[in-house]
N, CA and C atoms of all chains as a GROMACS GRO file, in nm:
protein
  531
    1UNK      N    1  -0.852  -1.236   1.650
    1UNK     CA    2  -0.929  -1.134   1.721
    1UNK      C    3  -0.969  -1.018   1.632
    2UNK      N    4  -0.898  -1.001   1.561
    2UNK     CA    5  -0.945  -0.894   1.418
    2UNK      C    6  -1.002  -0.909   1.347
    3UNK      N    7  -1.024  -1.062   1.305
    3UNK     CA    8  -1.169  -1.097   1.248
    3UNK      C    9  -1.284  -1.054   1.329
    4UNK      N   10  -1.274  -1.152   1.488
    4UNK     CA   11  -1.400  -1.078   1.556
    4UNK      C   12  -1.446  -0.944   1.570
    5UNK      N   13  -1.343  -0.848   1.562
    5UNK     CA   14  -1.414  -0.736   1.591
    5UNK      C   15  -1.480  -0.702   1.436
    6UNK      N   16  -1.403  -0.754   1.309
    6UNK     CA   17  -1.463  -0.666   1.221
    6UNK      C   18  -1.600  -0.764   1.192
    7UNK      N   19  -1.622  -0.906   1.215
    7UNK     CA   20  -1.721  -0.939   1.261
    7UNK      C   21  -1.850  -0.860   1.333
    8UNK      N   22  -1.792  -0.832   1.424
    8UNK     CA   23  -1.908  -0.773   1.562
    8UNK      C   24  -1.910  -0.660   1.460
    9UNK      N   25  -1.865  -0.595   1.375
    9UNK     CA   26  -1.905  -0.429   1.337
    9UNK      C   27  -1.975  -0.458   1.219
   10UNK      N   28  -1.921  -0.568   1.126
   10UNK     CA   29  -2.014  -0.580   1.017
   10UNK      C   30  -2.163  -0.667   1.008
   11UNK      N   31  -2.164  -0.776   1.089
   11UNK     CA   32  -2.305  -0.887   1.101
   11UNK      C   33  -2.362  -0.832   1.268
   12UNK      N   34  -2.486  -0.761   1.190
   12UNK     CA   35  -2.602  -0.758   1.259
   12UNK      C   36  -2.764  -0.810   1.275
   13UNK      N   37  -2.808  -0.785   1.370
   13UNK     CA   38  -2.951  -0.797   1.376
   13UNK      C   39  -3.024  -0.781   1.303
   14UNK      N   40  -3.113  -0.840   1.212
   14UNK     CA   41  -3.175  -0.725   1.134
   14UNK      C   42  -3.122  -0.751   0.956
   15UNK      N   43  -3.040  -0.783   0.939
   15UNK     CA   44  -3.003  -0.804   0.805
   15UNK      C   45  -2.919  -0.946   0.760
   16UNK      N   46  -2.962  -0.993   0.692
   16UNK     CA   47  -2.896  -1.114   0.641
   16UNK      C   48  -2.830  -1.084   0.537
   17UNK      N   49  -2.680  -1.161   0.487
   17UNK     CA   50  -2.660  -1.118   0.376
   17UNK      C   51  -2.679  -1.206   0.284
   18UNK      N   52  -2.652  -1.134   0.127
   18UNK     CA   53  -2.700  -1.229   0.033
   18UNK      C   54  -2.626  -1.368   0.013
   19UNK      N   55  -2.510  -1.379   0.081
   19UNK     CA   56  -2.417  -1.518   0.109
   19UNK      C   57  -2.481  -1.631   0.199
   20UNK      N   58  -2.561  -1.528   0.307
   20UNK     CA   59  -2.613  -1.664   0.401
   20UNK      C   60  -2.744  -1.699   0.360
   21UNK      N   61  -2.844  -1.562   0.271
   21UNK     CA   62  -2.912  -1.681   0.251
   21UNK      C   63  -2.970  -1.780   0.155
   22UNK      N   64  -2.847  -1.791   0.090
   22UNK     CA   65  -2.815  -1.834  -0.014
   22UNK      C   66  -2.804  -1.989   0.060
   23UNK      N   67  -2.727  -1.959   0.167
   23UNK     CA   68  -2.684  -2.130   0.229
   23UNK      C   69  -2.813  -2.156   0.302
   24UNK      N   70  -2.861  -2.045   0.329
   24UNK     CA   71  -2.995  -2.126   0.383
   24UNK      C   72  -3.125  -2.134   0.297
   25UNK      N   73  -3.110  -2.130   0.213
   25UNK     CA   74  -3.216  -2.126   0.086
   25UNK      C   75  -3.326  -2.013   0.099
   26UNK      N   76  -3.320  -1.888   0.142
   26UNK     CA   77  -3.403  -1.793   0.125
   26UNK      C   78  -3.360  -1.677   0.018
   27UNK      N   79  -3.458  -1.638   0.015
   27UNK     CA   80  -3.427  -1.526  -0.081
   27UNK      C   81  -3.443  -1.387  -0.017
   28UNK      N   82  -3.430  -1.278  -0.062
   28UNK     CA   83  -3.424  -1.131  -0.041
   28UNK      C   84  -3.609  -1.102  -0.067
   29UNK      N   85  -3.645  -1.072   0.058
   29UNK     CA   86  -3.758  -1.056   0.042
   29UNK      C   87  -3.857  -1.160   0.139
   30UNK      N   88  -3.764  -1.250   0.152
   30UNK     CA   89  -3.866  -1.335   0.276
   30UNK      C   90  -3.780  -1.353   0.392
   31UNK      N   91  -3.899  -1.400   0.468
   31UNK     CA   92  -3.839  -1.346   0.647
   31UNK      C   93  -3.781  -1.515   0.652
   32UNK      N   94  -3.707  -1.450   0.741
   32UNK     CA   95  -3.582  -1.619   0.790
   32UNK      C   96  -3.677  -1.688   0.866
   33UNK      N   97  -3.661  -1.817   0.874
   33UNK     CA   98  -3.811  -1.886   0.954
   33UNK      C   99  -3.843  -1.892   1.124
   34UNK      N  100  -3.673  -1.833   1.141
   34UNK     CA  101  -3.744  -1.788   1.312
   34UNK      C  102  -3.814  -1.690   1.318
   35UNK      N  103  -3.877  -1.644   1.273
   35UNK     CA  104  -3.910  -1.520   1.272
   35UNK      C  105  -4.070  -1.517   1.292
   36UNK      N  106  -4.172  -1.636   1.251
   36UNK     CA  107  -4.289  -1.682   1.284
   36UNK      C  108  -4.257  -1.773   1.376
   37UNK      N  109  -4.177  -1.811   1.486
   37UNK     CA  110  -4.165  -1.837   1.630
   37UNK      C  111  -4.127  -1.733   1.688
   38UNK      N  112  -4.053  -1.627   1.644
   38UNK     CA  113  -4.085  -1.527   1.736
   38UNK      C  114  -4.245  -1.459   1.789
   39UNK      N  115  -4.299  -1.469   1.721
   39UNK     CA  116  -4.460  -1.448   1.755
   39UNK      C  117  -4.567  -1.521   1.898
   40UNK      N  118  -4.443  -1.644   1.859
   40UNK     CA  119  -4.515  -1.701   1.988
   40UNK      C  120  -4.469  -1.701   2.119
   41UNK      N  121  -4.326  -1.683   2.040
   41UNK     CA  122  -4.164  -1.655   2.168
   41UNK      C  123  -4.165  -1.538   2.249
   42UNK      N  124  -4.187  -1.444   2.217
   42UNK     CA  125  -4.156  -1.301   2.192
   42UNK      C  126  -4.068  -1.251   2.175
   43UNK      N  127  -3.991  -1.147   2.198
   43UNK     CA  128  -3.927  -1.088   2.113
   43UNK      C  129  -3.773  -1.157   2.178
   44UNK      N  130  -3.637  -1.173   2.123
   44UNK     CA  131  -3.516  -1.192   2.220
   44UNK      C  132  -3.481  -1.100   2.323
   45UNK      N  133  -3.436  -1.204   2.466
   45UNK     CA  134  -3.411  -1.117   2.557
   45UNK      C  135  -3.326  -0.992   2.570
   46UNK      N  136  -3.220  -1.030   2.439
   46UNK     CA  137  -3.154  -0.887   2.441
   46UNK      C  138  -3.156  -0.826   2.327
   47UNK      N  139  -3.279  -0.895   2.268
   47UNK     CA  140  -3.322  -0.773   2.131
   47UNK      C  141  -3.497  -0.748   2.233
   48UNK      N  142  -3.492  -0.681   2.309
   48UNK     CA  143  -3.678  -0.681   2.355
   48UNK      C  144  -3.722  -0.571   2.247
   49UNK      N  145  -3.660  -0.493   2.206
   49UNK     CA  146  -3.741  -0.367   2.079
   49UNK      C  147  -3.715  -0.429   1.927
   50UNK      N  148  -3.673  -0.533   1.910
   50UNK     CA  149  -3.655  -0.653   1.752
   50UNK      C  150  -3.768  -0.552   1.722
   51UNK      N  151  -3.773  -0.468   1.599
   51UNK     CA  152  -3.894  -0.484   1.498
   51UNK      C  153  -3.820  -0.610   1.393
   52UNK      N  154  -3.960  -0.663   1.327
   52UNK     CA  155  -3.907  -0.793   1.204
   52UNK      C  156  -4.025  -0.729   1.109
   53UNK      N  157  -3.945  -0.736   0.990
   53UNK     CA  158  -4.077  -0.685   0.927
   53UNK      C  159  -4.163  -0.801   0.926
   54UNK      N  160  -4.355  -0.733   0.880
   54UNK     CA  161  -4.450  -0.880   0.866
   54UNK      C  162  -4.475  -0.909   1.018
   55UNK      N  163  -4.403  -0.868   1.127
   55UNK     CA  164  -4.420  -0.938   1.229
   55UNK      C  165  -4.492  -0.831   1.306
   56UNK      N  166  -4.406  -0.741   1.338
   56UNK     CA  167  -4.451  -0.625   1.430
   56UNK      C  168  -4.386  -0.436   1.348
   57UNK      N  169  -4.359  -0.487   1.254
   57UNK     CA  170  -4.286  -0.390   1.165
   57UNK      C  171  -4.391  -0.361   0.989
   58UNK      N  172  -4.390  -0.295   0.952
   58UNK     CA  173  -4.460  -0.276   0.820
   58UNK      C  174  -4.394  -0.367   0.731
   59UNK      N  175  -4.452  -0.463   0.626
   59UNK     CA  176  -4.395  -0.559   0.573
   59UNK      C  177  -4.315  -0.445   0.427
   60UNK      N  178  -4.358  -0.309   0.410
   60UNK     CA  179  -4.274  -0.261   0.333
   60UNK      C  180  -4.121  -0.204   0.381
   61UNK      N  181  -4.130  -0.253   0.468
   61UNK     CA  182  -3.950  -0.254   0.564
   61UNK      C  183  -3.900  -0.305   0.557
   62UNK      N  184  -3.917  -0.443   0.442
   62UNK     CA  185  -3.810  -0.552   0.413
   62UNK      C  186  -3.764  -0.510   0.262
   63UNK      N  187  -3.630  -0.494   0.298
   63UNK     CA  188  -3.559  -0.412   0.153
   63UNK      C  189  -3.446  -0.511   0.149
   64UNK      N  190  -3.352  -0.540   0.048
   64UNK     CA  191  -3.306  -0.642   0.032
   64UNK      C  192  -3.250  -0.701   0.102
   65UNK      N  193  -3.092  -0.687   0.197
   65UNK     CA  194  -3.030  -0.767   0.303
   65UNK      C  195  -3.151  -0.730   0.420
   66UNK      N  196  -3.252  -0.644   0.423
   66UNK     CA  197  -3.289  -0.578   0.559
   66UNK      C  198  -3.477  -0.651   0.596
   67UNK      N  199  -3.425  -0.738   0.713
   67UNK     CA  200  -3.568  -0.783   0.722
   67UNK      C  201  -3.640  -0.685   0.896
   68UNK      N  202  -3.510  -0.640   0.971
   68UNK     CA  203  -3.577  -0.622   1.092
   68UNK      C  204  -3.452  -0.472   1.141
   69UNK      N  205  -3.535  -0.450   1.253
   69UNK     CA  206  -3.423  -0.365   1.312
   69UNK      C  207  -3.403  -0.356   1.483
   70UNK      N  208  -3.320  -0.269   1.536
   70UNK     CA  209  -3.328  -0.278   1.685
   70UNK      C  210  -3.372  -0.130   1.676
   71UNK      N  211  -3.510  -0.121   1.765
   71UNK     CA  212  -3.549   0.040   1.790
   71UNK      C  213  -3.526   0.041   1.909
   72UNK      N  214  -3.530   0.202   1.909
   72UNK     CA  215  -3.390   0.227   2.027
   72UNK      C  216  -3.539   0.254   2.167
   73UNK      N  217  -3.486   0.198   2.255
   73UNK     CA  218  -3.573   0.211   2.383
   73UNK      C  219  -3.670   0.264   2.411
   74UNK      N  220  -3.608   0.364   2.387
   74UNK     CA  221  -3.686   0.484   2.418
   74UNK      C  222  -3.810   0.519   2.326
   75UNK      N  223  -3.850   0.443   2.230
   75UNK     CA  224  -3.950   0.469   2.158
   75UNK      C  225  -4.039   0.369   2.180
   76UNK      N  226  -3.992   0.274   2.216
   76UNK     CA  227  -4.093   0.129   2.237
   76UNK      C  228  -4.058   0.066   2.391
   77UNK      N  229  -4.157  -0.001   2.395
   77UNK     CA  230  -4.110  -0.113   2.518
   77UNK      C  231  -4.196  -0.266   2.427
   78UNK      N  232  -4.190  -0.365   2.515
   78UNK     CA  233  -4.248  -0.481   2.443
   78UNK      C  234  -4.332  -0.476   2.352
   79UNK      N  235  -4.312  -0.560   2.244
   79UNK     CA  236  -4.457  -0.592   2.122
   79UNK      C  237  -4.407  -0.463   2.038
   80UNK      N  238  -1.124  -0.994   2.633
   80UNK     CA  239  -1.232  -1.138   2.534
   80UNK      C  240  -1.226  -1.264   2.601
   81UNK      N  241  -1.110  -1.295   2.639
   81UNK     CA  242  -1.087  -1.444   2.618
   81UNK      C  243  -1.125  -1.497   2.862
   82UNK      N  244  -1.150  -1.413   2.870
   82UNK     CA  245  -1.143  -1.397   3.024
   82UNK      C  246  -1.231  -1.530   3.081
   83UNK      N  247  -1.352  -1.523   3.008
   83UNK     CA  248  -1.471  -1.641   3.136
   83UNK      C  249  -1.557  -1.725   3.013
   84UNK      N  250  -1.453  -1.788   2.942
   84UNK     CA  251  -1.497  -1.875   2.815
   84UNK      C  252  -1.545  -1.986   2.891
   85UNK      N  253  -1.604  -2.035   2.858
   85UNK     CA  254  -1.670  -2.182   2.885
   85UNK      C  255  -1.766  -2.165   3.005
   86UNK      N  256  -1.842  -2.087   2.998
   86UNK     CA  257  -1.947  -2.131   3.063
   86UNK      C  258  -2.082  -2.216   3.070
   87UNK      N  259  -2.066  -2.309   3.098
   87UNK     CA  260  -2.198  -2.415   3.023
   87UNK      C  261  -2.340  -2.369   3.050
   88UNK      N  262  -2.326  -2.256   3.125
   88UNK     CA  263  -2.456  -2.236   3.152
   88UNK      C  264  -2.520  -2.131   3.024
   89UNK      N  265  -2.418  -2.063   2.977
   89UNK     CA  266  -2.456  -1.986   2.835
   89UNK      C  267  -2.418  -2.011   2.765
   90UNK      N  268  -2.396  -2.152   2.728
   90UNK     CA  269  -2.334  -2.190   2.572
   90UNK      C  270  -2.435  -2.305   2.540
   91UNK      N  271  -2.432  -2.256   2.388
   91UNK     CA  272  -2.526  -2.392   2.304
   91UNK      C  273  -2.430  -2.477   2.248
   92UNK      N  274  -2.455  -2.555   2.230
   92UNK     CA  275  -2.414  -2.672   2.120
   92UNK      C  276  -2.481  -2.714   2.003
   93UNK      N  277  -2.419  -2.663   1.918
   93UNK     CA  278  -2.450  -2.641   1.734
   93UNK      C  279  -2.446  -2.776   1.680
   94UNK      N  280  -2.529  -2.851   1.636
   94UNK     CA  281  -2.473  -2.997   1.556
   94UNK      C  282  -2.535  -2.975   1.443
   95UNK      N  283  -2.471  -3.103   1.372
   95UNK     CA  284  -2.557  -3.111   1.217
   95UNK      C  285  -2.532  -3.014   1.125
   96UNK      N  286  -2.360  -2.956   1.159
   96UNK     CA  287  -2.321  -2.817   1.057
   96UNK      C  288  -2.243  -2.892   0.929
   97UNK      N  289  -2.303  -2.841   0.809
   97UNK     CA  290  -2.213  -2.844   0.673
   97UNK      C  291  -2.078  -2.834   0.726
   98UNK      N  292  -1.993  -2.878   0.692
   98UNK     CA  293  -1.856  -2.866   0.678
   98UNK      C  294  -1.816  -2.774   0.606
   99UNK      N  295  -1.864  -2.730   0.491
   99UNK     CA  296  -1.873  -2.603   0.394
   99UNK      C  297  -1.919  -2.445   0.514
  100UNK      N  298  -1.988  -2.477   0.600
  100UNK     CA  299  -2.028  -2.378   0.700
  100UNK      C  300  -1.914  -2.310   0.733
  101UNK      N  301  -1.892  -2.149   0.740
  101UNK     CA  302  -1.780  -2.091   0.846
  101UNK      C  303  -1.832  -2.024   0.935
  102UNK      N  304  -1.736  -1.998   1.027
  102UNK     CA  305  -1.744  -1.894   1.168
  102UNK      C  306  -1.844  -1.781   1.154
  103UNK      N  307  -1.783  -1.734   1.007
  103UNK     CA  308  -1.847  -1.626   0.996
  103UNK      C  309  -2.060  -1.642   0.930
  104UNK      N  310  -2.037  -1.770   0.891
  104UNK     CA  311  -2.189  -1.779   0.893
  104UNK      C  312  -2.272  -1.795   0.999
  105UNK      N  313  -2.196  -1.857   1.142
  105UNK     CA  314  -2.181  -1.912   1.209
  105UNK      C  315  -2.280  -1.774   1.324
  106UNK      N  316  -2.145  -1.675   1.292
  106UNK     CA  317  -2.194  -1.540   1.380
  106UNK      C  318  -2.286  -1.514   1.317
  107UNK      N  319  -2.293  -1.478   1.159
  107UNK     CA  320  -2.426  -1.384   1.140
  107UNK      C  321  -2.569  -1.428   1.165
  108UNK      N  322  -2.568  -1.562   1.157
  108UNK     CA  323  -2.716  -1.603   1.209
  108UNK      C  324  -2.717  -1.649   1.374
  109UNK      N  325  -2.622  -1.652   1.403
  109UNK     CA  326  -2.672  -1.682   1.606
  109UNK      C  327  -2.676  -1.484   1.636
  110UNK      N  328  -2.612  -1.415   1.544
  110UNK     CA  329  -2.605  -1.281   1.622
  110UNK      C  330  -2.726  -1.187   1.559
  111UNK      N  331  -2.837  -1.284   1.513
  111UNK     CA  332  -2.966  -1.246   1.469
  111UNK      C  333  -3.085  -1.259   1.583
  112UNK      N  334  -2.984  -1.325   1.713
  112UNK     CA  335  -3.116  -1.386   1.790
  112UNK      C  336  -3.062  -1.357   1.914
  113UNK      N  337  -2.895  -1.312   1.904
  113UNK     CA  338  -2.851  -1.287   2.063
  113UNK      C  339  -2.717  -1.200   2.027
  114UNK      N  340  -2.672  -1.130   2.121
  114UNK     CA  341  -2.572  -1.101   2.102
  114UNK      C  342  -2.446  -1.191   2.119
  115UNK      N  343  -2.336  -1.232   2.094
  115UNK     CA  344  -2.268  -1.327   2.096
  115UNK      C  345  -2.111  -1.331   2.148
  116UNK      N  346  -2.105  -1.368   2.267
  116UNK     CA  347  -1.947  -1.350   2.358
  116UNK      C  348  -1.848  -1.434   2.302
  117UNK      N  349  -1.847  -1.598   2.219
  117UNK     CA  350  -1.779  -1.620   2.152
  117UNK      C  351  -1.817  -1.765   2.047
  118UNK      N  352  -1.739  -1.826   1.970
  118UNK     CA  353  -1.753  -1.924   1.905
  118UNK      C  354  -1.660  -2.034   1.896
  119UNK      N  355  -1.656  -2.158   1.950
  119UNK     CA  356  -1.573  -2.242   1.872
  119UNK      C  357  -1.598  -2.368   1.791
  120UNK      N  358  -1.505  -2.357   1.707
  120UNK     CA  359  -1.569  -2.464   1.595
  120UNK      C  360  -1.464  -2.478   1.540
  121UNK      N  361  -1.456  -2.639   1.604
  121UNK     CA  362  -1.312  -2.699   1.587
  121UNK      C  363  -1.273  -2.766   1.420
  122UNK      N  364  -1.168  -2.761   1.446
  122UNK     CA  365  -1.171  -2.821   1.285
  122UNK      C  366  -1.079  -2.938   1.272
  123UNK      N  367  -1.070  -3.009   1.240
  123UNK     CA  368  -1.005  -3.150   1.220
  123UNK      C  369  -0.861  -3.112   1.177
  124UNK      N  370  -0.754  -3.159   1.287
  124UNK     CA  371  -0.610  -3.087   1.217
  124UNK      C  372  -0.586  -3.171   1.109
  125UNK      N  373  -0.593  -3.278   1.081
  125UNK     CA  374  -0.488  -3.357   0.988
  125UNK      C  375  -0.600  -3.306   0.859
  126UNK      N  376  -0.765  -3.335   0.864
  126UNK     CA  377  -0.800  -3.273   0.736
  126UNK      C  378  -0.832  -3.139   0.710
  127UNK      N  379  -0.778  -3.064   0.812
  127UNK     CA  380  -0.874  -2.910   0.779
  127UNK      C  381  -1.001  -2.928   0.738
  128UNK      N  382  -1.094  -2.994   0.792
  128UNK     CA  383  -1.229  -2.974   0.769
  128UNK      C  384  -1.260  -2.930   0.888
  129UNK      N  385  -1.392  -2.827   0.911
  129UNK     CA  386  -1.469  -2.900   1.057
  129UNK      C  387  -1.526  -2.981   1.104
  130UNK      N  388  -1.581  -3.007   1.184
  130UNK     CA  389  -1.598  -3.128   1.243
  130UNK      C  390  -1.793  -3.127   1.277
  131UNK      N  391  -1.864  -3.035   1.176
  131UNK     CA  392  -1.986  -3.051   1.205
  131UNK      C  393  -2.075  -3.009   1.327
  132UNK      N  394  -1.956  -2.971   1.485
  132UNK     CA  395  -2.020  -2.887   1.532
  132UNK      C  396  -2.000  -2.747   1.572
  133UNK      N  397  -2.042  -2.734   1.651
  133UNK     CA  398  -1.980  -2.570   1.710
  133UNK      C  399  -2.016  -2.524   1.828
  134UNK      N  400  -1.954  -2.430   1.885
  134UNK     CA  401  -2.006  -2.394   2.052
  134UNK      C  402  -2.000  -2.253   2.032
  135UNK      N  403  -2.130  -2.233   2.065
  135UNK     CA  404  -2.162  -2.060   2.067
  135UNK      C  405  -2.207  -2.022   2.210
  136UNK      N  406  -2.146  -1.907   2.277
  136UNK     CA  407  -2.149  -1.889   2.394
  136UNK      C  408  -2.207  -1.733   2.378
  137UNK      N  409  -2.295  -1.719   2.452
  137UNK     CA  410  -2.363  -1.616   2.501
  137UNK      C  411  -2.357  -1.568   2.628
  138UNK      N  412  -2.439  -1.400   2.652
  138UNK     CA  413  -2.393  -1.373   2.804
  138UNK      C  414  -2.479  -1.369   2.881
  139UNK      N  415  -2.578  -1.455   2.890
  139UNK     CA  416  -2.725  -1.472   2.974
  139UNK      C  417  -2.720  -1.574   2.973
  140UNK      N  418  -2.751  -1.655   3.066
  140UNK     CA  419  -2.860  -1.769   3.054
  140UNK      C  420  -3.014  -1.791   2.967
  141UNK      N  421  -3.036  -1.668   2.998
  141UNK     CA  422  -3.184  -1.625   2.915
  141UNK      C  423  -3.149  -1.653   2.775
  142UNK      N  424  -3.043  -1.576   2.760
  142UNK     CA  425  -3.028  -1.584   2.586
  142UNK      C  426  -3.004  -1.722   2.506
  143UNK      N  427  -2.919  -1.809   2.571
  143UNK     CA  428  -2.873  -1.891   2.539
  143UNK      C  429  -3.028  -2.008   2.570
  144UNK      N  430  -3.129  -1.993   2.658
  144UNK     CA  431  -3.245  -2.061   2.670
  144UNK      C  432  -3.289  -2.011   2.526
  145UNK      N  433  -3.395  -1.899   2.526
  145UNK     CA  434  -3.451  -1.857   2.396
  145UNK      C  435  -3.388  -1.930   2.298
  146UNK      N  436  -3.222  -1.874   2.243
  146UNK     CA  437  -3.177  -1.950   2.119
  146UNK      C  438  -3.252  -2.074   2.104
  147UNK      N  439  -3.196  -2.179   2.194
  147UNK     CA  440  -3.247  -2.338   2.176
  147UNK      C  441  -3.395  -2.318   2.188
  148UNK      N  442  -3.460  -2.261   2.191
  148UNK     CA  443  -3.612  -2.313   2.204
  148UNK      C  444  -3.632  -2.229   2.014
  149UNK      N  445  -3.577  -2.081   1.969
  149UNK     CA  446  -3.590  -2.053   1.879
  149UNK      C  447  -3.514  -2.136   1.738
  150UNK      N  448  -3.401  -2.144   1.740
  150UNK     CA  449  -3.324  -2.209   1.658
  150UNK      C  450  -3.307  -2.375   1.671
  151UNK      N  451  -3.358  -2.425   1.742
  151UNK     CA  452  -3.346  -2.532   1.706
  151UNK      C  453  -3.402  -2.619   1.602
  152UNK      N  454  -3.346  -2.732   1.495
  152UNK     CA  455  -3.468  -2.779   1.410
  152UNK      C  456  -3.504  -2.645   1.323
  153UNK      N  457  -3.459  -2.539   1.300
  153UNK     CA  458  -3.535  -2.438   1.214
  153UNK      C  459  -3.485  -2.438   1.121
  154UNK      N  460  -3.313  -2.399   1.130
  154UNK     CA  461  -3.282  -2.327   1.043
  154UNK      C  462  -3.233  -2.400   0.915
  155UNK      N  463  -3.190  -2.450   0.766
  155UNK     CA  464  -3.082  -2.505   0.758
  155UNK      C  465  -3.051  -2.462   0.696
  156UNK      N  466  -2.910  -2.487   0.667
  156UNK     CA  467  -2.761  -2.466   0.638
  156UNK      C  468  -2.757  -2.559   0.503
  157UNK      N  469  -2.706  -2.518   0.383
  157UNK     CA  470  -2.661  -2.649   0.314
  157UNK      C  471  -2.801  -2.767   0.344
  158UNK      N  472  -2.897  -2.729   0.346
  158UNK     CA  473  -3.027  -2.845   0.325
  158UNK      C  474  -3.005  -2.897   0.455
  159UNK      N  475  -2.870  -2.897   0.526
  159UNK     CA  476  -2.902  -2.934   0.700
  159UNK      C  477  -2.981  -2.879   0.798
  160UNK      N  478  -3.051  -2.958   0.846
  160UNK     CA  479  -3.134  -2.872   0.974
  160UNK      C  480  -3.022  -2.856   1.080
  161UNK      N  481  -2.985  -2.735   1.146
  161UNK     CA  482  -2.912  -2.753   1.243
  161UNK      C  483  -3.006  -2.793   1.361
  162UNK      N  484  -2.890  -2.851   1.461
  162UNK     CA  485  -2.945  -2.929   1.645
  162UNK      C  486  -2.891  -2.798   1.686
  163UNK      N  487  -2.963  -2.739   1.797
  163UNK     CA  488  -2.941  -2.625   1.898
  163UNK      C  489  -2.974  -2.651   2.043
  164UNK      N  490  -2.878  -2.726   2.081
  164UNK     CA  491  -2.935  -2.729   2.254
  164UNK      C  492  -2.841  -2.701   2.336
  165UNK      N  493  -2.812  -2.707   2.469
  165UNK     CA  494  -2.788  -2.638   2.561
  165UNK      C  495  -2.660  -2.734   2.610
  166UNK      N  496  -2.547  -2.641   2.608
  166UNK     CA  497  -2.390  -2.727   2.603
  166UNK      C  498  -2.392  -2.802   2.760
  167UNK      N  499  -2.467  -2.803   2.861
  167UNK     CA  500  -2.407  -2.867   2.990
  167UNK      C  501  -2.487  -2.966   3.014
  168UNK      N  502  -2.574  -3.034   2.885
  168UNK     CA  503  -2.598  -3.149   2.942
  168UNK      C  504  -2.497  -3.244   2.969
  169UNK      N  505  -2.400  -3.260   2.866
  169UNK     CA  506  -2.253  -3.334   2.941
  169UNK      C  507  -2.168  -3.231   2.868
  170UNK      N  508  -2.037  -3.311   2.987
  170UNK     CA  509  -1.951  -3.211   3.016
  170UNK      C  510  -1.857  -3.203   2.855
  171UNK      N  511  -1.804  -3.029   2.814
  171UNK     CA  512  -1.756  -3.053   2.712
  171UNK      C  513  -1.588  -3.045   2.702
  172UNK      N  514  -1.537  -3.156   2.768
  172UNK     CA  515  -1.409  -3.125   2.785
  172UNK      C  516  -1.321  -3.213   2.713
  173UNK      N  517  -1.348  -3.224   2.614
  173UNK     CA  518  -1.271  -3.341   2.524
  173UNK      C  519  -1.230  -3.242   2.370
  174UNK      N  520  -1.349  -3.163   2.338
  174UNK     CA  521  -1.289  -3.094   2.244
  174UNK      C  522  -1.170  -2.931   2.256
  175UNK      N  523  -1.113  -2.926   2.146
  175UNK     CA  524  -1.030  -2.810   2.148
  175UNK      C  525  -1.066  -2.697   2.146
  176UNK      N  526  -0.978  -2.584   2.257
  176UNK     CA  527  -1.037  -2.457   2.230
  176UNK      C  528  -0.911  -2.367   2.094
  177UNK      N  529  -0.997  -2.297   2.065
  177UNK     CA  530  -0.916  -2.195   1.966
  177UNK      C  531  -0.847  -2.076   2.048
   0.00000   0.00000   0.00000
């Protein structure tokens, strides 16, 4: 259970690290490939404010682990 | 935590995982697309390997729909494409919980 929590505090939305995507063959700098089905998907039901960069975010917002973020409500609603 | 595990109506079923795969890769890419209530991913007692799949449980129905329509066939792991579909097409009561 102390893994999970330091889990839940360290892996978020929004950032991959350089370990996973290593296993998934991407690099720092390109978007993970759900990320052009989100376009057609829309956004996740409990991410509805997902910015991704390239998608709905400025593509100069992808900085190394960081491809997306959760904006907070109150600034956005869908899209 | 451990209160209303197994619900088939919000859990996926992960196939086609590296054995090299852990938990913790496990969370950081399903908790890219949902938030995530728990994981199991059994592992073979006599070899300590896993066993290639995994059960990720979410707290919507919604969420756990999206995942499988987003992650399925997308992602891979170790050159594997992972399978992402929806744990209650049959029943999952044969494997171990953690």
């Amino acid at each position: 259970e102390a893994q999970w929590k330091k889990l839940e505090k360290e892996k978020t939305v929004g950032r991959l690290s350089s370990g996973l995507r290593e296993i998934m063959g991407i690099s720092e700098g390109q978007l993970p490939p759900w990320c052009m089905k989100m376009k057609n998907l829309n956004m996740p039901p409990s991410y509805p404010n997902l910015k991704v960069a390239g998608l709905n975010w400025g593509i100069e917002n992808m900085k190394g682990e960081i491809y997306g973020v959760l904006d907070s409500p109150s600034t956005n609603k869908k899209t | 935590m451990n209160a209303s595990l197994n619900n088939p109506e919000t859990t996926v079923y992960v196939g086609n995982i590296d054995p090299k795969v852990t938990k913790e890769n496990l969370y950081e890419l399903f908790v890219q697309v949902s938030p995530i209530a728990n994981i199991r991913y059994p592992k073979d007692k006599v070899l300590q390997l896993h066993q290639g799949f995994a059960f990720v449980e979410f707290y919507t129905p919604e969420d756990c729909q999206y995942v499988v329509q987003l992650l399925n066939n997308t992602v891979q792991l170790y050159d594997r494409f992972l399978k992402v579909r929806k744990a209650n097409v049959q029943s999952s009561g044969s494997d171990t919980i953690d």
